[in-house]
N, CA, C and O atoms as CSV, one atom per row, in Angstrom:
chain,resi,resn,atom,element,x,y,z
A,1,UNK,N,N,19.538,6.373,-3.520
A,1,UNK,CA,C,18.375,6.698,-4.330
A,1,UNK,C,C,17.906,5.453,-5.073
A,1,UNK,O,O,18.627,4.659,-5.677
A,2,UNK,N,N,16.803,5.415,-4.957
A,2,UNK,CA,C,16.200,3.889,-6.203
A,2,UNK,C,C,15.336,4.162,-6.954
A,2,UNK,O,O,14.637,5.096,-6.562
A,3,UNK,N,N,15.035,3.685,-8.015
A,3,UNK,CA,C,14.015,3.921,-8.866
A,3,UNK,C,C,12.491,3.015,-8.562
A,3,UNK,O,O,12.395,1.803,-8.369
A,4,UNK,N,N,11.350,4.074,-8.597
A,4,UNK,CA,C,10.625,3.191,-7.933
A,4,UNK,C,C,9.063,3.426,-8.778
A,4,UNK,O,O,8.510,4.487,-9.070
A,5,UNK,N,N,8.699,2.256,-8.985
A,5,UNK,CA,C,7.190,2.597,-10.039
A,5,UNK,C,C,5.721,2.671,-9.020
A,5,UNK,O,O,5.221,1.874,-8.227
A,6,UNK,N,N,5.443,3.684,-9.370
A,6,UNK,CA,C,3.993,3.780,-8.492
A,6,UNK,C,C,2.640,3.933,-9.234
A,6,UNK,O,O,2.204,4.595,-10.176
A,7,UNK,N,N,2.114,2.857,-8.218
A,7,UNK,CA,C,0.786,2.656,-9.198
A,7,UNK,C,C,-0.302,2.982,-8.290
A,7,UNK,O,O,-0.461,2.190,-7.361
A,8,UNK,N,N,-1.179,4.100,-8.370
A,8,UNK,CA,C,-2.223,4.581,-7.702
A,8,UNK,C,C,-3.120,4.978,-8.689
A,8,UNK,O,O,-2.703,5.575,-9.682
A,9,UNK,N,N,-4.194,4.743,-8.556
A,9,UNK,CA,C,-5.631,5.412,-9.102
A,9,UNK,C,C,-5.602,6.421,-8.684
A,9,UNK,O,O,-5.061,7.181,-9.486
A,10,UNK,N,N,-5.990,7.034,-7.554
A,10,UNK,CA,C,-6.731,8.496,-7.244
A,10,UNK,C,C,-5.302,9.276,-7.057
A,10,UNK,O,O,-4.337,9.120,-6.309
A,11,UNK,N,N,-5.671,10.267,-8.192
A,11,UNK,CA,C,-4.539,11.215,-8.680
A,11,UNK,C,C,-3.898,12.337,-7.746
A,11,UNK,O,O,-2.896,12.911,-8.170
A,12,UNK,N,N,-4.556,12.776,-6.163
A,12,UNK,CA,C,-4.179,13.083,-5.281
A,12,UNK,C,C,-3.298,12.650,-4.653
A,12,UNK,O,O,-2.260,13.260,-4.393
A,13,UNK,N,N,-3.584,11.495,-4.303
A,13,UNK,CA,C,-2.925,10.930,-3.678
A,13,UNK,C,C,-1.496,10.063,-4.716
A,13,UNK,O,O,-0.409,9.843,-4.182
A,14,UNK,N,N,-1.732,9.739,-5.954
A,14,UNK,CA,C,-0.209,9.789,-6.472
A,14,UNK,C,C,0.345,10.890,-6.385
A,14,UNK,O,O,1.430,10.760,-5.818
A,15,UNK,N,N,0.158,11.786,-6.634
A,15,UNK,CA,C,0.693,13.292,-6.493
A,15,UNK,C,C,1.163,13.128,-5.440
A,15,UNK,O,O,2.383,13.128,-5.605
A,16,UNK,N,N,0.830,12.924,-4.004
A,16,UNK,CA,C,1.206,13.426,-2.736
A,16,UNK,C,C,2.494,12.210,-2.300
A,16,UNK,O,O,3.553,12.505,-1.746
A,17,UNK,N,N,2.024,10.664,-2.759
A,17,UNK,CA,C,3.110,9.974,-2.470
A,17,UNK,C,C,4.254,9.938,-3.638
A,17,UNK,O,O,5.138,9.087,-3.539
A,18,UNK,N,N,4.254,10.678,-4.539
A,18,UNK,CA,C,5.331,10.807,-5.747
A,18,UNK,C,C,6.040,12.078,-4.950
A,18,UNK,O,O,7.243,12.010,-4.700
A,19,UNK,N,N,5.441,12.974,-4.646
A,19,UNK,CA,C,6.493,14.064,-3.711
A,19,UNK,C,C,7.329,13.615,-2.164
A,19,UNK,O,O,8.400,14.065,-1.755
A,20,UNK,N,N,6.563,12.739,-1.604
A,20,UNK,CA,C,6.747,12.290,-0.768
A,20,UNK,C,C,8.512,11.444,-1.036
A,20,UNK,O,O,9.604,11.564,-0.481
A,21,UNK,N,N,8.068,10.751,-1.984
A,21,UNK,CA,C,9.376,9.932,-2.153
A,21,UNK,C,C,10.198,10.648,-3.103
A,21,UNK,O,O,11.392,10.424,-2.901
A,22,UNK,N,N,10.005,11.328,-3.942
A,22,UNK,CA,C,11.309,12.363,-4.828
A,22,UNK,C,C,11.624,13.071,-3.432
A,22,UNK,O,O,12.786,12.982,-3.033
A,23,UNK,N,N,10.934,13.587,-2.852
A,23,UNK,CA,C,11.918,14.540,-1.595
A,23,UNK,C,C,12.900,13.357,-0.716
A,23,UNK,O,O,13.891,13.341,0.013
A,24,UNK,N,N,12.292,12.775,-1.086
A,24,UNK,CA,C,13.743,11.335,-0.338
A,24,UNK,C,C,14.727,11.036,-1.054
A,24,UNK,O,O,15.637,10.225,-0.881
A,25,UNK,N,N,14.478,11.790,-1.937
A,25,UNK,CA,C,15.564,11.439,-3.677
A,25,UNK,C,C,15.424,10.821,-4.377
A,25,UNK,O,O,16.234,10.590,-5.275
A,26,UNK,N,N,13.990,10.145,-4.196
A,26,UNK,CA,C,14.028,8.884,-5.490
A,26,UNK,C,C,13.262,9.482,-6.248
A,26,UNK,O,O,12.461,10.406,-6.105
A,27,UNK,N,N,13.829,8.399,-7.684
A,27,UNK,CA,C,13.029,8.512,-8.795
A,27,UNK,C,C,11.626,7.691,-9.117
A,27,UNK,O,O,11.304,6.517,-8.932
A,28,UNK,N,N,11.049,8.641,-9.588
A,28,UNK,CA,C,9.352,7.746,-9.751
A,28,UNK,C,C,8.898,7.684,-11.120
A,28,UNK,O,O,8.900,8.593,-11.950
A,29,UNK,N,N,8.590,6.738,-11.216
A,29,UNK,CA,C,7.630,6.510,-12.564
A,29,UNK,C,C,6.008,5.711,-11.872
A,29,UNK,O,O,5.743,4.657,-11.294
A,30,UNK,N,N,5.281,6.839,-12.312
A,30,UNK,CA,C,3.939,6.396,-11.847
A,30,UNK,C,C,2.994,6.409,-12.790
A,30,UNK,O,O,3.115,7.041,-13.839
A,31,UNK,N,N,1.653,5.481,-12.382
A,31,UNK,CA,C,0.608,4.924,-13.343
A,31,UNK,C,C,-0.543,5.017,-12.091
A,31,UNK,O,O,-0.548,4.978,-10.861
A,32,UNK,N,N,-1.387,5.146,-13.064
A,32,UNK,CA,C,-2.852,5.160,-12.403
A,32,UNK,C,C,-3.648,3.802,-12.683
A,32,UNK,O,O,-4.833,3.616,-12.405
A,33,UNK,N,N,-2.844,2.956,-13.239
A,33,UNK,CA,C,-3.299,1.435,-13.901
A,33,UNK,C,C,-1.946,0.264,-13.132
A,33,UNK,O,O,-0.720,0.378,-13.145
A,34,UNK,N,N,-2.528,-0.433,-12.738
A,34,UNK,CA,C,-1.714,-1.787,-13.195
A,34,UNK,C,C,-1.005,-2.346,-14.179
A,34,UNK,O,O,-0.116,-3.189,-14.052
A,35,UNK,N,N,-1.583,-1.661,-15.581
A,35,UNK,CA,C,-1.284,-1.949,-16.502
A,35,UNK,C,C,0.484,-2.067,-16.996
A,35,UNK,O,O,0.921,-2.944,-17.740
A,36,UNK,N,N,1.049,-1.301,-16.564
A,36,UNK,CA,C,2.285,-0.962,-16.848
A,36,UNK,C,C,2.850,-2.263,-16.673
A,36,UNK,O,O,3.370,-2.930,-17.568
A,37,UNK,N,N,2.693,-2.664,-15.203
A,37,UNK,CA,C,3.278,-3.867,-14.775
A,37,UNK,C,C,3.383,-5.163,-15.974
A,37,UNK,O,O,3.908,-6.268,-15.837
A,38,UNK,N,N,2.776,-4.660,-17.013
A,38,UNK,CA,C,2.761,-5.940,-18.571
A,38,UNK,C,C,4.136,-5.682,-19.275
A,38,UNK,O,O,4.728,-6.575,-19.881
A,39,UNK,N,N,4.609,-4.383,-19.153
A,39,UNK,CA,C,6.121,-3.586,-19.561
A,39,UNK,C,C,7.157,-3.634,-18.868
A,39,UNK,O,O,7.739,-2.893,-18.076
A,40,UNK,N,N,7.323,-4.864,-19.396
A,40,UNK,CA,C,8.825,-5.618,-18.839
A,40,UNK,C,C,9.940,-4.611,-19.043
A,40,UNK,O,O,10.849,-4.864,-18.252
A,41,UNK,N,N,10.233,-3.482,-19.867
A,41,UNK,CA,C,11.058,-2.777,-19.737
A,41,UNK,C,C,10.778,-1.520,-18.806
A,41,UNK,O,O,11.765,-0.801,-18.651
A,42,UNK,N,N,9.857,-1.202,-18.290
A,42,UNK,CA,C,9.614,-0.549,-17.059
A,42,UNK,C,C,10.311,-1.302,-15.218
A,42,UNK,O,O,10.965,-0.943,-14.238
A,43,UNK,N,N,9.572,-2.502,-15.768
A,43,UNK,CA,C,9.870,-3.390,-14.569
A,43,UNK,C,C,11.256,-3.956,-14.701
A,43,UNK,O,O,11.491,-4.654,-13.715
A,44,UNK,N,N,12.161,-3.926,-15.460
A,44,UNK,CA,C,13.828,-4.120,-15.055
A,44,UNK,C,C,14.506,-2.954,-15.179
A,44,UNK,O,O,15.703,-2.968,-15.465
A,45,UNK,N,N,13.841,-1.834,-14.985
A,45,UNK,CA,C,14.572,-0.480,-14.828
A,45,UNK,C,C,13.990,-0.074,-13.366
A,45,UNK,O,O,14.308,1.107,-13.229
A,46,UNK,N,N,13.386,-0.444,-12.374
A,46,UNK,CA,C,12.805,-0.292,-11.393
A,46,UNK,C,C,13.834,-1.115,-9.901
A,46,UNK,O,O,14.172,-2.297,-9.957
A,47,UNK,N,N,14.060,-0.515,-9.106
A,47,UNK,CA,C,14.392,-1.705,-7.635
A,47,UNK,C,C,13.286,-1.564,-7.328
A,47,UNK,O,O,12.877,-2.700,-7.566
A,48,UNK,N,N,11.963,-0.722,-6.762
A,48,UNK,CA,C,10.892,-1.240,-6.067
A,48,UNK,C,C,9.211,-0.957,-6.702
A,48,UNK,O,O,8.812,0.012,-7.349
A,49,UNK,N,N,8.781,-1.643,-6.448
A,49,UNK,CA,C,6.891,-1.594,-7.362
A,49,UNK,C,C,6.257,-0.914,-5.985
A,49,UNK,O,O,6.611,-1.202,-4.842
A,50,UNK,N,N,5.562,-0.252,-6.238
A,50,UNK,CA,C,4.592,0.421,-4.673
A,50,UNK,C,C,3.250,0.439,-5.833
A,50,UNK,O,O,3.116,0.927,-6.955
A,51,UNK,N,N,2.260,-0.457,-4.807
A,51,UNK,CA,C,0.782,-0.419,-6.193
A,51,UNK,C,C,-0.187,-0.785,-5.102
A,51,UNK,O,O,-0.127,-1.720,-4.304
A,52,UNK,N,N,-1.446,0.523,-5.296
A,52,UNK,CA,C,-2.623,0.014,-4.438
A,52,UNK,C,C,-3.104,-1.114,-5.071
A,52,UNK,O,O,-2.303,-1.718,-5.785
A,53,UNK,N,N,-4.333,-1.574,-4.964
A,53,UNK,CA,C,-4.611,-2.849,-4.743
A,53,UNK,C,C,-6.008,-2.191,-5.524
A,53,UNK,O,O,-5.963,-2.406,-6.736
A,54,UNK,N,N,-6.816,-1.695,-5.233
A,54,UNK,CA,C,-7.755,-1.513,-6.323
A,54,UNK,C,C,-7.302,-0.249,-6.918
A,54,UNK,O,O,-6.771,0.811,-6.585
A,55,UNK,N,N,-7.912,-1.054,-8.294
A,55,UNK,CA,C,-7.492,0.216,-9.746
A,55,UNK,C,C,-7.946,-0.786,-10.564
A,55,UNK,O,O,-7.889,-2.014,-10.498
A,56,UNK,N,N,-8.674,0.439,-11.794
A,56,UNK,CA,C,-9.237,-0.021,-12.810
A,56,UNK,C,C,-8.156,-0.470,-13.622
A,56,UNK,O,O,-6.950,-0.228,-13.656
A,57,UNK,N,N,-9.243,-1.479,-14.519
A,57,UNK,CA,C,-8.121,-1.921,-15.375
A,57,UNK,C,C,-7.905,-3.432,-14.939
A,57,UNK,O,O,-8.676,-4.389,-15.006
A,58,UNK,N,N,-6.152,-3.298,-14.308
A,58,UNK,CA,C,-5.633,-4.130,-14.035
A,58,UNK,C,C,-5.113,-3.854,-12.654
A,58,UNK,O,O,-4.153,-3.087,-12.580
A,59,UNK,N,N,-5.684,-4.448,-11.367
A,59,UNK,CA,C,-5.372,-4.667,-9.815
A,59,UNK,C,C,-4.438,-4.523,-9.568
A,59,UNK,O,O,-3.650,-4.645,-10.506
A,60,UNK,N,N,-3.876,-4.195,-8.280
A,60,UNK,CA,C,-2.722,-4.496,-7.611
A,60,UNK,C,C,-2.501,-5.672,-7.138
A,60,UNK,O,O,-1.438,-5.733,-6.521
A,61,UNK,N,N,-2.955,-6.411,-7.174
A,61,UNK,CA,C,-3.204,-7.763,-6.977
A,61,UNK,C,C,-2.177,-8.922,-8.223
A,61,UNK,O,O,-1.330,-9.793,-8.023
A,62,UNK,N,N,-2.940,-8.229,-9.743
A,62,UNK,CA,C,-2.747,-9.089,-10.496
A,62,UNK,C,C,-0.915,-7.760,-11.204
A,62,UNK,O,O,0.117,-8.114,-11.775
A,63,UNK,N,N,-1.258,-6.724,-10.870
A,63,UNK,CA,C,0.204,-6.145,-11.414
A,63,UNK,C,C,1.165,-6.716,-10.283
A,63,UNK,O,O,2.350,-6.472,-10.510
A,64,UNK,N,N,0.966,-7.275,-9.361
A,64,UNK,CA,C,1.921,-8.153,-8.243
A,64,UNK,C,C,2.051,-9.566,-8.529
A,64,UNK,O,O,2.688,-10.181,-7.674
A,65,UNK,N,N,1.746,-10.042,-9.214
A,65,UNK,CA,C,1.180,-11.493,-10.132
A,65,UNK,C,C,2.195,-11.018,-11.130
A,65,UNK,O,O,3.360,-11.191,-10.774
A,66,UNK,N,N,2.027,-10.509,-12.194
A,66,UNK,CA,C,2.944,-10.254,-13.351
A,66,UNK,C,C,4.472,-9.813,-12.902
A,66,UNK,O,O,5.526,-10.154,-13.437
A,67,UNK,N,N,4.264,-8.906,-11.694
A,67,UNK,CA,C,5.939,-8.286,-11.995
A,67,UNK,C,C,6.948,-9.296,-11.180
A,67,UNK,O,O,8.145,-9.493,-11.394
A,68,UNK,N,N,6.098,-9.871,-10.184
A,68,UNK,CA,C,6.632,-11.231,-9.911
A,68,UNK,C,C,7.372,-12.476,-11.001
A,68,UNK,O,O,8.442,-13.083,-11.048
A,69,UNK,N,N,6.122,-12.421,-11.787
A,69,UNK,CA,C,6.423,-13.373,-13.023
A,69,UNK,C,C,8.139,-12.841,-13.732
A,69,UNK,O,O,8.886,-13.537,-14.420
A,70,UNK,N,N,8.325,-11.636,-13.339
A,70,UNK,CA,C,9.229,-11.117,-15.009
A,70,UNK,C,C,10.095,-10.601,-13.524
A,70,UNK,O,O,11.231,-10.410,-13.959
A,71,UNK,N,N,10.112,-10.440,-12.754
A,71,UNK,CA,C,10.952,-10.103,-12.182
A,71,UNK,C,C,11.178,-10.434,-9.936
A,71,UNK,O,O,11.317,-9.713,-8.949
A,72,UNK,N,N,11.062,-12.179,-10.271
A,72,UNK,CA,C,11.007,-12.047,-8.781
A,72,UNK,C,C,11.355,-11.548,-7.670
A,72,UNK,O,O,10.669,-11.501,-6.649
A,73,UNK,N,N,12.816,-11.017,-7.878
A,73,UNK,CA,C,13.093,-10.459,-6.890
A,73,UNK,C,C,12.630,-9.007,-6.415
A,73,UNK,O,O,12.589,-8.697,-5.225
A,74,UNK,N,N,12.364,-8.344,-7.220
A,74,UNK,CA,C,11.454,-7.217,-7.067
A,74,UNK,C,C,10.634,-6.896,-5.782
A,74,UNK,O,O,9.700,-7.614,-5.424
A,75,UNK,N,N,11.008,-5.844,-5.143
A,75,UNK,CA,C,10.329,-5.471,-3.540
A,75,UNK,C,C,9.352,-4.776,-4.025
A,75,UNK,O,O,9.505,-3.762,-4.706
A,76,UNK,N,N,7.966,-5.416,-3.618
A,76,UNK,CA,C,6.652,-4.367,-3.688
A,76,UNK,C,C,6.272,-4.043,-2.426
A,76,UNK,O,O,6.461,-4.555,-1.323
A,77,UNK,N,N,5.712,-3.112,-2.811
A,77,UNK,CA,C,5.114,-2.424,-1.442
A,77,UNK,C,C,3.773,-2.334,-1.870
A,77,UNK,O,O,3.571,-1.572,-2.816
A,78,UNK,N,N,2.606,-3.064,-1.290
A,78,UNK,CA,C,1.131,-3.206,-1.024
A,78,UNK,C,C,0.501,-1.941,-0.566
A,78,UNK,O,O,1.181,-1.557,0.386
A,79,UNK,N,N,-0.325,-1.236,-0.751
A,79,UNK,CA,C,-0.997,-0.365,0.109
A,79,UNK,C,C,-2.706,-0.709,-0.704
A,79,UNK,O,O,-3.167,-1.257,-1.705
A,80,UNK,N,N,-3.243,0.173,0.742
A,80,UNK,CA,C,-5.146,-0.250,0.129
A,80,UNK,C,C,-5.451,0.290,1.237
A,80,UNK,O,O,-4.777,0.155,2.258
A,81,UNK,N,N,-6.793,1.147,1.127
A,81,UNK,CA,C,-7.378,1.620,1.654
A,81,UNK,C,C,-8.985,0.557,1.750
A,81,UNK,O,O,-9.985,1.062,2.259
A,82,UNK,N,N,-9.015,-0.601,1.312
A,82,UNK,CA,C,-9.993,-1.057,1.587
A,82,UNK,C,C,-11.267,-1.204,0.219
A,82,UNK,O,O,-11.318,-0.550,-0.823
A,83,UNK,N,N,-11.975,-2.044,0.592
A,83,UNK,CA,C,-12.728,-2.522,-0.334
A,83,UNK,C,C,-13.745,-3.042,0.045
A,83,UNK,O,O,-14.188,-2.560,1.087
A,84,UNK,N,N,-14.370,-3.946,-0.443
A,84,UNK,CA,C,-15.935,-5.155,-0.608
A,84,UNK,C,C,-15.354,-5.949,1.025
A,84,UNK,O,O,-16.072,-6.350,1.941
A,85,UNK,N,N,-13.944,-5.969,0.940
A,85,UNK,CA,C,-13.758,-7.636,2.053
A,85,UNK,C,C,-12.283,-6.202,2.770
A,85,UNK,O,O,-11.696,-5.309,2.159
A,86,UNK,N,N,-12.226,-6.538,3.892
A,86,UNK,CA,C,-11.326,-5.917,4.985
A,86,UNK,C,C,-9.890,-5.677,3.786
A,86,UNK,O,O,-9.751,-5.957,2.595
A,87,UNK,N,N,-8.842,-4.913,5.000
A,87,UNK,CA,C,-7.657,-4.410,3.949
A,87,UNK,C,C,-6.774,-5.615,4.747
A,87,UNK,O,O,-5.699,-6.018,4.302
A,88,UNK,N,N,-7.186,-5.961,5.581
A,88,UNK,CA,C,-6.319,-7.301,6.233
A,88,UNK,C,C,-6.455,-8.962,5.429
A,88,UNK,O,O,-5.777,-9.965,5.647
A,89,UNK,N,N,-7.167,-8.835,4.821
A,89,UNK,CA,C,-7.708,-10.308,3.772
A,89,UNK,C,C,-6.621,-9.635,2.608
A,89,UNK,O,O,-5.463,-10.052,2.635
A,90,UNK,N,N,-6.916,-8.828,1.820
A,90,UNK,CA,C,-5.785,-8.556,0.548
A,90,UNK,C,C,-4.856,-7.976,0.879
A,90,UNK,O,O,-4.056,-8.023,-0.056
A,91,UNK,N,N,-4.310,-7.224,1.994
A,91,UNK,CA,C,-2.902,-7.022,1.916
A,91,UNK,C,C,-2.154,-8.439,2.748
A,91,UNK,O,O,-0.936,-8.615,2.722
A,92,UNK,N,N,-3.154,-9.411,3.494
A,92,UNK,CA,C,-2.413,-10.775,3.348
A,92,UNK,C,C,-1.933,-11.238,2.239
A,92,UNK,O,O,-0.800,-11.320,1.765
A,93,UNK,N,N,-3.278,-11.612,1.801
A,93,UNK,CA,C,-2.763,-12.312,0.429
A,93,UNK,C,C,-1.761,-11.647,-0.547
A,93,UNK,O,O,-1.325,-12.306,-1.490
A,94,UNK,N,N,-1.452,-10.600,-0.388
A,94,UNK,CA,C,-0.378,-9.797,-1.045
A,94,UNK,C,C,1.144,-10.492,-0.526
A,94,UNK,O,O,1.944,-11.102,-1.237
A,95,UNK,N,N,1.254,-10.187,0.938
A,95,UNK,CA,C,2.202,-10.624,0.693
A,95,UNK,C,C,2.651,-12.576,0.491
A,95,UNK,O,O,3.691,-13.093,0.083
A,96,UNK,N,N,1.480,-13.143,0.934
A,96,UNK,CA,C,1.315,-14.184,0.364
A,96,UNK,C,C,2.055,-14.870,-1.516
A,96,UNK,O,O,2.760,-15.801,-1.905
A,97,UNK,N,N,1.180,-13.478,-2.242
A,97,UNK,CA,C,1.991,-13.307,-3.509
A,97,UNK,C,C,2.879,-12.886,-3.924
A,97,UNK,O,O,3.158,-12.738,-5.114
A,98,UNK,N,N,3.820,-12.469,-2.491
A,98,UNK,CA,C,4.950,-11.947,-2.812
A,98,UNK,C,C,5.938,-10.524,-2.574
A,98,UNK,O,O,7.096,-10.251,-2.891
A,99,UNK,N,N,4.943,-9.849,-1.914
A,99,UNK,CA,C,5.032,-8.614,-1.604
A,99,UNK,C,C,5.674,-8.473,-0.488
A,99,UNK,O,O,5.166,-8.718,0.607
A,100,UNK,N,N,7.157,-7.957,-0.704
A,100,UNK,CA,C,7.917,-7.632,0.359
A,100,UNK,C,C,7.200,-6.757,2.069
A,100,UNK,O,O,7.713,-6.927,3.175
A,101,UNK,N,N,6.029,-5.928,1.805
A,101,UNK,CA,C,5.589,-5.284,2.711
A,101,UNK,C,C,4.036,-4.490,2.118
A,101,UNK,O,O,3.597,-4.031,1.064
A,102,UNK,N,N,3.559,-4.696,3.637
A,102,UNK,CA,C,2.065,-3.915,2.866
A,102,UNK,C,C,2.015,-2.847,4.085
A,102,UNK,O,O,2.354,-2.876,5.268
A,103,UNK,N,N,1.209,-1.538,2.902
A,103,UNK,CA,C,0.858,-0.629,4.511
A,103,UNK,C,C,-0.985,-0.190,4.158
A,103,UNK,O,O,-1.499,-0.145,3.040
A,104,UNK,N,N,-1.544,0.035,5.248
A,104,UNK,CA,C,-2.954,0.170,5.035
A,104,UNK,C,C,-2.814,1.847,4.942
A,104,UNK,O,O,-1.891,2.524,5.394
A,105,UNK,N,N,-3.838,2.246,4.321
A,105,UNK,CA,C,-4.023,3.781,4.093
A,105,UNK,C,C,-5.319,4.039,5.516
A,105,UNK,O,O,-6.220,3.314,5.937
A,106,UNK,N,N,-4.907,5.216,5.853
A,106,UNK,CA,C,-3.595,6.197,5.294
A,106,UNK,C,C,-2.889,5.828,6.602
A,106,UNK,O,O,-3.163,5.199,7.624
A,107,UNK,N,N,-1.594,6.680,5.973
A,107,UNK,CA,C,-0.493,6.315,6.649
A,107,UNK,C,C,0.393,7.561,6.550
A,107,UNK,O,O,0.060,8.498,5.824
A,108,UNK,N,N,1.665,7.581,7.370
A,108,UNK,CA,C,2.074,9.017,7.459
A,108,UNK,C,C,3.144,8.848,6.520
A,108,UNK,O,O,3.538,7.715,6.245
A,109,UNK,N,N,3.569,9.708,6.087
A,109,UNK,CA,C,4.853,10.141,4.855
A,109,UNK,C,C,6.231,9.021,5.636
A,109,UNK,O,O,7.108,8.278,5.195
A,110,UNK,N,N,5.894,9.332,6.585
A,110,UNK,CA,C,7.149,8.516,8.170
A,110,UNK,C,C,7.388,7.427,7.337
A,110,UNK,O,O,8.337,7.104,6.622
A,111,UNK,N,N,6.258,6.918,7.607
A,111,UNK,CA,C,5.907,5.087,7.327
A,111,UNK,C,C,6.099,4.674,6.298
A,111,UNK,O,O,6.818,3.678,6.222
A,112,UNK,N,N,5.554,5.246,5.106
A,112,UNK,CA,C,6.091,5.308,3.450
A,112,UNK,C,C,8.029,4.887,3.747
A,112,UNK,O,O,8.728,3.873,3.752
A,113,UNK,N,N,8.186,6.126,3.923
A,113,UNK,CA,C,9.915,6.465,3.513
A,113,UNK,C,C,10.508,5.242,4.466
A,113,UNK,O,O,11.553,4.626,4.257
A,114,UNK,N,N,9.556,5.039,5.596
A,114,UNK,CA,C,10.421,4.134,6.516
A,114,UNK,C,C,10.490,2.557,5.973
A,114,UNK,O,O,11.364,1.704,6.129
A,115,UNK,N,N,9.343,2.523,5.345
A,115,UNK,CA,C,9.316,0.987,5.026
A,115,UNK,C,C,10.047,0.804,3.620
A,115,UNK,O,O,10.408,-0.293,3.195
A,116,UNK,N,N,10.171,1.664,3.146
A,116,UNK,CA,C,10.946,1.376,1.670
A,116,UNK,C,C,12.817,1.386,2.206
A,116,UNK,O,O,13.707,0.686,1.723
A,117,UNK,N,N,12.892,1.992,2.862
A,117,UNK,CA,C,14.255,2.134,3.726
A,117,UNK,C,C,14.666,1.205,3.894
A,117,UNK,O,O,15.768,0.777,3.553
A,118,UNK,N,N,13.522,0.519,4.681
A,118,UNK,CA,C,13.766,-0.854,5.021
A,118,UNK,C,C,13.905,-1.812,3.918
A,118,UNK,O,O,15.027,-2.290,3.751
A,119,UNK,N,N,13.219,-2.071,3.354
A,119,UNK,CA,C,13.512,-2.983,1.951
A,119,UNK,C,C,14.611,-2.583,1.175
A,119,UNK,O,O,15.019,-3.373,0.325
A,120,UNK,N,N,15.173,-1.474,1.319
A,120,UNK,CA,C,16.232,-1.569,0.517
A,120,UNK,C,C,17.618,-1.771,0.888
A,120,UNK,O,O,18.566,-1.941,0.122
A,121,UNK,N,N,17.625,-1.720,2.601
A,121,UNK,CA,C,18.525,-1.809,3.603
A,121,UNK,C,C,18.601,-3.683,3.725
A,121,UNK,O,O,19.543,-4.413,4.032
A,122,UNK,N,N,17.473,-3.936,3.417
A,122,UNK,CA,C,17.277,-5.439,3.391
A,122,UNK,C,C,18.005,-6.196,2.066
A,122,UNK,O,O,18.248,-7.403,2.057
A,123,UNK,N,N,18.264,-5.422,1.122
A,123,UNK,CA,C,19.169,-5.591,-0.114
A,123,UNK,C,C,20.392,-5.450,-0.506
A,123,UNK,O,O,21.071,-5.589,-1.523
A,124,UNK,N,N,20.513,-5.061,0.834
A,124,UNK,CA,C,22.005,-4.946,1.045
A,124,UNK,C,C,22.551,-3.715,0.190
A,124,UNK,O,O,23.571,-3.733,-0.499
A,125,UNK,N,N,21.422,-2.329,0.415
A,125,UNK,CA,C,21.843,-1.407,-0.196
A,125,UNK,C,C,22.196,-0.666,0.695
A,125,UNK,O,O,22.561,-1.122,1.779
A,126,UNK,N,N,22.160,0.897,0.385
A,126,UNK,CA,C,22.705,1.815,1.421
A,126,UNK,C,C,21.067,2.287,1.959
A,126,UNK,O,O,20.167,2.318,1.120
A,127,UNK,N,N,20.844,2.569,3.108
A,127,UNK,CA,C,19.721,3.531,3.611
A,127,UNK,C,C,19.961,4.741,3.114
A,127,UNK,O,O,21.125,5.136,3.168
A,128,UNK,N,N,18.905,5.636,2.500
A,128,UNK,CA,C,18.930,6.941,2.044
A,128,UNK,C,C,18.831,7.737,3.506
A,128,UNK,O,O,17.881,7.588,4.274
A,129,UNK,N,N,20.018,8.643,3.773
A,129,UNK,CA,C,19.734,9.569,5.352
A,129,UNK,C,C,19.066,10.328,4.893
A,129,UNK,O,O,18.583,11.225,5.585
């Protein structure tokens, strides 16, 4: 099980990927802002950041900028459904900034659970069966 902070704007869809991953057993702490990512005591109680990329406020972009800053080793997971410029230009540059893995929306519950699996199997943790 890992503790994992999720940052989505559209409140459906946190809803749907916060069930998604508690039914895998993890724990979630989620935001509809970037903002959190400034709360360094959020971000060293966390193994993984999962943050779309647009959201008011403060980006997924720049909350991948900060939690980097306070906590490099930290596995994020990128997602975006797209914007002004393709989802292939910013979920590059994502992981460019650092982001262990990006997935484009939408995507199936599969792919979620599978790619965080992976990052944490990559940490030399246990895979959640």
């Amino acid at each position: 099980m890992a503790k994992i902070l999720l940052l989505e704007d559209s409140e459906p869809l946190l809803r749907q990927f916060c069930k998604i991953l508690e039914q895998d057993g993890h724990s979630v702490i989620t935001s509809q802002d970037g903002a959190i990512a400034y709360d360094q005591k959020t971000l060293t109680a966390v193994d993984v950041m999962i943050t779309d990329l647009m959201m008011p406020q403060v980006s997924g972009i720049e909350a991948i900028l900060q939690a980097k800053k306070v906590r490099p080793e930290l596995k994020i997971i990128a997602i975006s459904a797209g914007g002004m410029v393709t989802d292939d230009d910013y979920l590059s540059a994502c992981l460019e900034l650092g982001a262990a893995a990006v997935l484009q929306k939408p995507f199936e519950p599969d792919t979620l659970i599978g790619t965080l699996r992976s990052l944490l199997d990559s940490d030399g943790r246990e895979a959640v069966a």
